[in-house]
C-alpha positions as CSV (number, residue, x, y, z in Angstrom):
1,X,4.3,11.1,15.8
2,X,1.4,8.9,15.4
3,X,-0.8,11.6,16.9
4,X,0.2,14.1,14.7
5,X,-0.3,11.8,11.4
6,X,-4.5,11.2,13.2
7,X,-4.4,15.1,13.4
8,X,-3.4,15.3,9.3
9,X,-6.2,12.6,8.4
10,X,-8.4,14.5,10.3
11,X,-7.5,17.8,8.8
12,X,-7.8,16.6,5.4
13,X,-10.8,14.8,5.7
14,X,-12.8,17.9,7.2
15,X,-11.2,19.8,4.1
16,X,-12.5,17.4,1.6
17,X,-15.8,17.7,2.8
18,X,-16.1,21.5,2.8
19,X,-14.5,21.2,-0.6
20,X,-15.9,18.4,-2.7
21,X,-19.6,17.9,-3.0
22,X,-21.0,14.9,-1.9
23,X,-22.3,13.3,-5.7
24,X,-18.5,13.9,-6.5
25,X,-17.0,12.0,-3.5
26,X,-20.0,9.0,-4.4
27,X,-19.0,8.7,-7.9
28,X,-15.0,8.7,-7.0
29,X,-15.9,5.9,-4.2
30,X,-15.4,2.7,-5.8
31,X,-12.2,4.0,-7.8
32,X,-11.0,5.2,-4.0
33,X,-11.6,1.6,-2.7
34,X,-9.7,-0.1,-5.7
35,X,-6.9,2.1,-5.1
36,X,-6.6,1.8,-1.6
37,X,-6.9,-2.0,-1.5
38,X,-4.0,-2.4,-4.1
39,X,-1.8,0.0,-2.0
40,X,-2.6,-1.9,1.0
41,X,-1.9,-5.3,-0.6
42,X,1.5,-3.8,-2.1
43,X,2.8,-2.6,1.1
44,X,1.4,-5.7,3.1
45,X,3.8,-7.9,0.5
46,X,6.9,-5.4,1.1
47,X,6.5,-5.7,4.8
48,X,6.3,-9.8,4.5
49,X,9.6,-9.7,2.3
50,X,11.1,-7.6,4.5
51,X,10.2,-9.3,7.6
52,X,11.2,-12.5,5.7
53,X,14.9,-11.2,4.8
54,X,15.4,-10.4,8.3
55,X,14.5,-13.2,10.1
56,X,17.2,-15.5,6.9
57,X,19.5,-13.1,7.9
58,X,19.1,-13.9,11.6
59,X,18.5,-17.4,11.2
60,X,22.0,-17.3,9.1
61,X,23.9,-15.6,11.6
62,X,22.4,-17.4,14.5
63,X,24.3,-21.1,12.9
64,X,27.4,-19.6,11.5
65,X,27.8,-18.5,15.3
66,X,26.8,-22.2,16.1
67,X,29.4,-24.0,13.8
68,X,32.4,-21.5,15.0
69,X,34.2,-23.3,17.6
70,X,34.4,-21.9,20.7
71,X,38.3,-21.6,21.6
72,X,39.3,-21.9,25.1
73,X,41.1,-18.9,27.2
74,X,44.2,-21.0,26.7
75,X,44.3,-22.1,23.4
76,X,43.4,-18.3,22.4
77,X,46.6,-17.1,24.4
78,X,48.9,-19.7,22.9
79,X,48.0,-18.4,19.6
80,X,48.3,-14.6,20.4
81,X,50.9,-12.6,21.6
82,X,50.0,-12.6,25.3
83,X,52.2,-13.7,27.3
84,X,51.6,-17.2,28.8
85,X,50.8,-16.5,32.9
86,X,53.0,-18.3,35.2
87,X,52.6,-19.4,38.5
88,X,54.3,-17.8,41.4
């Protein structure tokens, strides 16, 4: 997959330079640069809040499991409906 996104950039790029002259690429440049750096600093602050919600949601999960107690084999049958084992 990763490959075949490489092989698009590289595609496009040789496209835009049989298509575009050069003084029209130079005078876009610093327009180019503004617009890529807030894109970059946009998805860089959606991949921090998403990383962040994960790891509350893990954290959370991780001490509701810890504050559960931990029933024992026989204190879990005496409250189901197995039957109680008896010895021979």
């Amino acid at each position: 997959m990763v490959g075949l996104a490489a092989l698009g950039a590289v595609l496009f790029e040789l496209m835009v330079h049989q298509f575009l002259p050069i003084e029209f690429r130079r005078r876009h440049n610093d327009v180019a640069a503004a617009i890529f750096s807030v894109v970059g600093v946009t998805f860089a602050l959606l991949l921090a809040f998403v990383a962040m919600l994960a790891g509350t949601a893990s954290t959370r999960r991780r001490l509701l499991l810890m504050q559960r107690p931990q029933p024992s084999l026989a204190s879990a049958m005496l409250q189901s409906d197995w039957p109680v084992p008896r010895r021979p």
